[in-house]
C-alpha positions as CSV (number, residue, x, y, z in Angstrom):
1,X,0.0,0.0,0.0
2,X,1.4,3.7,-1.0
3,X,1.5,6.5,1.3
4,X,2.0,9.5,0.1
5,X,4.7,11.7,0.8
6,X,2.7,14.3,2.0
7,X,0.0,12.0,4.0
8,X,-0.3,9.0,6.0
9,X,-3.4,7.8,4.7
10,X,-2.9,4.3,3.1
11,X,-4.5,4.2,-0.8
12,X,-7.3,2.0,-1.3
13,X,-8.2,1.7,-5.0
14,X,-11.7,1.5,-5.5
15,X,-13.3,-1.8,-6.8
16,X,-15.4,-0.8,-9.9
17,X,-18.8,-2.2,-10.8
18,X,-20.3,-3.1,-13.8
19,X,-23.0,-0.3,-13.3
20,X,-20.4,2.4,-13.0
21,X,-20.0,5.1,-15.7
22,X,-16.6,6.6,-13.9
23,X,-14.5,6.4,-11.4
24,X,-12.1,8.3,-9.8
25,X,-8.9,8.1,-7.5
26,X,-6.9,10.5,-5.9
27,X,-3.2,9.9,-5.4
28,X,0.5,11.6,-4.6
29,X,2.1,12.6,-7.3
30,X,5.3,10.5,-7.7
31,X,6.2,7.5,-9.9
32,X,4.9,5.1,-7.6
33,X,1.4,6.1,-8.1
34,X,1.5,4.8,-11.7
35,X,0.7,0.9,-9.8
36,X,-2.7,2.1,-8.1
37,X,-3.5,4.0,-11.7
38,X,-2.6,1.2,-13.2
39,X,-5.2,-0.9,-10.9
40,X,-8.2,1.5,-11.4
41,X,-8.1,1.0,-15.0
42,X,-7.5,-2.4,-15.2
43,X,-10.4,-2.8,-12.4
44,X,-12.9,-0.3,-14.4
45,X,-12.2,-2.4,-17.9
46,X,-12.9,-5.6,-16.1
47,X,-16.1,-4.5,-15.2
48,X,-17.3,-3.0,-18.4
49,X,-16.3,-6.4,-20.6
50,X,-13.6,-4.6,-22.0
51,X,-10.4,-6.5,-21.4
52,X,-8.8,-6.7,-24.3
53,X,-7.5,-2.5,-23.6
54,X,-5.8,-3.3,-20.1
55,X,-2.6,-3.6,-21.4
56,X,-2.6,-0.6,-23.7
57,X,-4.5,1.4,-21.2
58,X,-2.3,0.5,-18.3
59,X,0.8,1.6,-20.5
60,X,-1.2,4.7,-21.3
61,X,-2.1,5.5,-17.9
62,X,1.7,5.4,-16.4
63,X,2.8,7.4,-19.1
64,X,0.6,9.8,-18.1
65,X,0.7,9.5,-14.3
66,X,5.2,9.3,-14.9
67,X,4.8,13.1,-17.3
68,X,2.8,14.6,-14.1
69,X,5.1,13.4,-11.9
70,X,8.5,14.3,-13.8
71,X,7.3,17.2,-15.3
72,X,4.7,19.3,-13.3
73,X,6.0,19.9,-9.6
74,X,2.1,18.5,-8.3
75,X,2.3,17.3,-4.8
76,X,-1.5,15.5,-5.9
77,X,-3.2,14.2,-8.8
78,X,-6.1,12.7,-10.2
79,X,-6.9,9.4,-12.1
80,X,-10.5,9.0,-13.9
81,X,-11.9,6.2,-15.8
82,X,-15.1,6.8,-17.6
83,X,-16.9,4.7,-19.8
84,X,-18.6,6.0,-23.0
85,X,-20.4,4.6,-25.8
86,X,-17.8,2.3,-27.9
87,X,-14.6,4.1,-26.1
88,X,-13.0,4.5,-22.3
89,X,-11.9,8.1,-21.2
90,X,-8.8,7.7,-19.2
91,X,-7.5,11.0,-18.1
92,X,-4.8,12.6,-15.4
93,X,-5.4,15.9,-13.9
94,X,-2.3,17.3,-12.4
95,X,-2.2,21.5,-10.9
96,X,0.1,22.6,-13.5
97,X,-1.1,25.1,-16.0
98,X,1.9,24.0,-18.3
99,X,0.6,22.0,-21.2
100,X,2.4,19.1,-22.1
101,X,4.3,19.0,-26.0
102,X,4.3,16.4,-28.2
103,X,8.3,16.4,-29.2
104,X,10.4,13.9,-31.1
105,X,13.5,12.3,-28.3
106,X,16.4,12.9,-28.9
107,X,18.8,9.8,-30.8
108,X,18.8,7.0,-28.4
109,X,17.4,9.1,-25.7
110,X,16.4,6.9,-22.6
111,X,13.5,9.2,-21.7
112,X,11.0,11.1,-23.7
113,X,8.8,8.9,-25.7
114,X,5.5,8.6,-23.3
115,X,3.0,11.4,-25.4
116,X,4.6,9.8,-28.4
117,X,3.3,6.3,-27.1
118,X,-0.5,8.6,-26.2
119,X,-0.3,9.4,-29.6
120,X,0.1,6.3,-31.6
121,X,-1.6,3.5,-29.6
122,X,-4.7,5.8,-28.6
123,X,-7.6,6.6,-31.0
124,X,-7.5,10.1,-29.5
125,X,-6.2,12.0,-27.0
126,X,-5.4,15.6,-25.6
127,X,-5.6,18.2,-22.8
128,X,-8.5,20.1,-20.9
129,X,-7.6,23.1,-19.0
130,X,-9.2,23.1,-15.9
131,X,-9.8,25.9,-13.3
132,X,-6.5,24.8,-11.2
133,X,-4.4,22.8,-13.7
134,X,-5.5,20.4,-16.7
135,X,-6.7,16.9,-17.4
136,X,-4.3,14.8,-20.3
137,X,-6.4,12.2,-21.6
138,X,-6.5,9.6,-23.7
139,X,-9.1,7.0,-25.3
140,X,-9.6,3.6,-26.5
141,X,-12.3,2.1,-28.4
142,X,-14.1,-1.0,-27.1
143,X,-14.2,-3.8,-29.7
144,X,-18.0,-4.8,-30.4
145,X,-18.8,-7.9,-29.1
């Protein structure tokens, strides 16, 4: 179980339902939060019959939760899930007004490559200014069964 770095509250992530539209989760934002994002998703796609995008979404999801926590000096974050007609939402608010870029690494460069990874295995994705900070997103299309 994490604790944050600026709490002592254990994180508990929620057990979604089939008859949820969304969830959220609330977490610290450092590198070890990816897991519990990670978690949510893969618990809110289990519910909605939609398992063939955990492994893409849990990718997606700690590329995004990793850029917050690298790149946007956020002590919290947020992590939503939302179900939609033939897609899932997955999105990351952080408190930073600084939108993210879309840039090409550097040769060989170890680092650098997460919005690139948003950007070719989503079917779309972006960013939502919100009142304190943004929302980066992403989503997948559920297969028709």
């Amino acid at each position: 179980m994490l604790i944050g770095p600026l709490d002592t509250t254990p994180i508990d992530v929620p057990i979604v339902q089939p008859t949820d539209s969304s969830c959220l989760l609330r977490l610290p934002c450092c590198p070890q939060s990816a897991g519990f994002a990670r978690k949510l998703v893969r618990s809110a796609l289990t519910a909605w019959s939609a398992p063939e995008l955990d492994d893409v979404a849990a990718l997606l999801v700690t590329e995004l939760v990793a850029n917050a926590a690298k790149h946007t000096g956020c002590t919290r974050i947020a992590v939503a899930v939302r179900r939609q007609s033939s897609s899932v939402r997955v999105g990351v608010r952080d408190s930073s007004g600084e939108l993210p870029a879309l840039m090409a690494p550097a040769h060989e460069a170890e680092s650098g490559y997460g919005l690139g990874l948003v950007a070719a295995l989503a079917q779309r994705w972006g960013v939502e200014c919100a009142p304190r900070g943004k929302w980066v997103w992403f989503e997948l299309r559920v297969e028709a069964t």
